[in-house]
N, C-alpha and C positions, 0 to 999 in steps of 0.2 A: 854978330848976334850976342845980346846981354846976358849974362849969366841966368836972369831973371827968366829973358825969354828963351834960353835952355833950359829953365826948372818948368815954368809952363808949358812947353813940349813933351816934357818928359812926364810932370803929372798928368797931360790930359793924354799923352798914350795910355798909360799906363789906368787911366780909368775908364778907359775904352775898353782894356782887355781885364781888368776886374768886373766891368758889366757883362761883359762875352762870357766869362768863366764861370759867372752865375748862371747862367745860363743851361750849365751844362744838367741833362736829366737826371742823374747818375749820385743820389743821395751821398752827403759826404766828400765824396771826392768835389764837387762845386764847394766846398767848404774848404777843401784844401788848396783846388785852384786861385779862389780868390785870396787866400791869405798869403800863397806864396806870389803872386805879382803884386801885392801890396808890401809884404818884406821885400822885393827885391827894387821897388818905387822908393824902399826908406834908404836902403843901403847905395841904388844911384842918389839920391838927389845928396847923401853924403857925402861922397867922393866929388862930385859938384862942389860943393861949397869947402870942400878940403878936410871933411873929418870922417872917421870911422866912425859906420852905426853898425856896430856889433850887437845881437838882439839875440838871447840866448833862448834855452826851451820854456823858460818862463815869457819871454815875451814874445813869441809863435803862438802860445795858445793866449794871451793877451788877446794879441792884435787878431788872430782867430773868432775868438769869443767875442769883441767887440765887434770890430769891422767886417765879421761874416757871417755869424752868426746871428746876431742883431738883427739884422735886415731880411735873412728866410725867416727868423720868428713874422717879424712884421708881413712879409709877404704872404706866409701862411694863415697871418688873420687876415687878410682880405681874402683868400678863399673860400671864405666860411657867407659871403656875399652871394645871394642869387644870381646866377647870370654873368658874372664874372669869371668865376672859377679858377680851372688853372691857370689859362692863359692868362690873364689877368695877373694873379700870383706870381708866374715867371717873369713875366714885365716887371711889376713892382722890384721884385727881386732882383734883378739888374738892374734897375734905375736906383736900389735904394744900395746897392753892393756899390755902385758908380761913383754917390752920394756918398758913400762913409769912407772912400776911398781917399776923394777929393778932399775931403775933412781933413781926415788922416795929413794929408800931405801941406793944405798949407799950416798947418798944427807944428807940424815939423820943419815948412819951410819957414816960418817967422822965428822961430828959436834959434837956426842955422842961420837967417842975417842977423841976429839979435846978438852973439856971440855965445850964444848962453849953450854949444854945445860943445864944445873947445875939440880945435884939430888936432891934436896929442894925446887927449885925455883914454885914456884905458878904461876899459872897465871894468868892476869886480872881477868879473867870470876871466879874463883875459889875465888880471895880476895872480888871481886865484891858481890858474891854472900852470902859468910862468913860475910862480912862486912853488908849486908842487914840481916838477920839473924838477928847477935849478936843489930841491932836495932831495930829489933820486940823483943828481948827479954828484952832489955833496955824498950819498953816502956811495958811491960805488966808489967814491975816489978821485972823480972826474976833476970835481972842483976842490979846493981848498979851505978849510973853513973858514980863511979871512974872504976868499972871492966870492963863497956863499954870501957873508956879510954882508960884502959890496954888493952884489946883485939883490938884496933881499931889501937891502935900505935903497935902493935907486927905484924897486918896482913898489914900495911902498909911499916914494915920492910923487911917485905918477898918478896916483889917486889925486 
């Protein structure tokens, strides 16, 4: 099997269970269902193609706000339809949560064959946080100020 058609298995599970999770009654948590099997669709199809998608609390409620909220706004205007109603709504809502899923993912799988998301590359939140670290450990002693140095110029390289 091709990498390819392990990233197509994997998005089309995974937008299978972004449709089921909209699904779910239960105001909000449907909104947190579908956004965690969509982060967790970006971070496999990363390790797939060999890089780290690290996706901080900014981009949970991102990828929230776009790709799950988006689609119950839309779904709840079709409620407002005679004779469609809920059921209608819910449908739409899992077909359109399915829909921003899929989006979602070849959006990300064309950038990860493109190169354009590099299998090394850190990111802020990750050197930010390394780099906080290695100066608690400078100042209890740990490190040395020349090894601070070293670690602080090597995690500023990685950007």
């Amino acid at each position: 099997m091709t990498k390819q058609d392990r990233a197509a298995e994997l998005v089309s599970n995974h937008v299978a269970g972004a449709a089921a999770a909209a699904a779910i009654p239960i105001p909000l948590v449907d909104l947190a269902a579908v956004t965690a099997v969509q982060i967790a669709m970006m971070r496999k199809l990363g390790r797939l193609y060999g890089s780290t998608i690290g996706v901080d609390v900014a981009g949970v409620v991102g990828v929230g706000l776009v790709c799950a909220l988006v689609p119950r706004v839309a779904a709840s205007l079709l409620k407002i339809l005679p004779g469609v109603g809920t059921i209608g709504g819910a449908v739409a809502q899992s077909a359109f949560s399915g829909a921003a899923t899929w989006a979602l993912a070849q959006s990300l799988r064309d950038r990860l064959e493109r190169g354009e998301i590099s299998p090394d590359a850190q990111t802020h939140s990750d050197v930010s946080r390394s780099l906080e670290r290695a100066e608690r450990l400078r100042r209890r002693g740990v490190l040395s100020d020349e090894e601070y140095a070293r670690t602080r110029d090597e995690l500023l390289d990685a950007l």
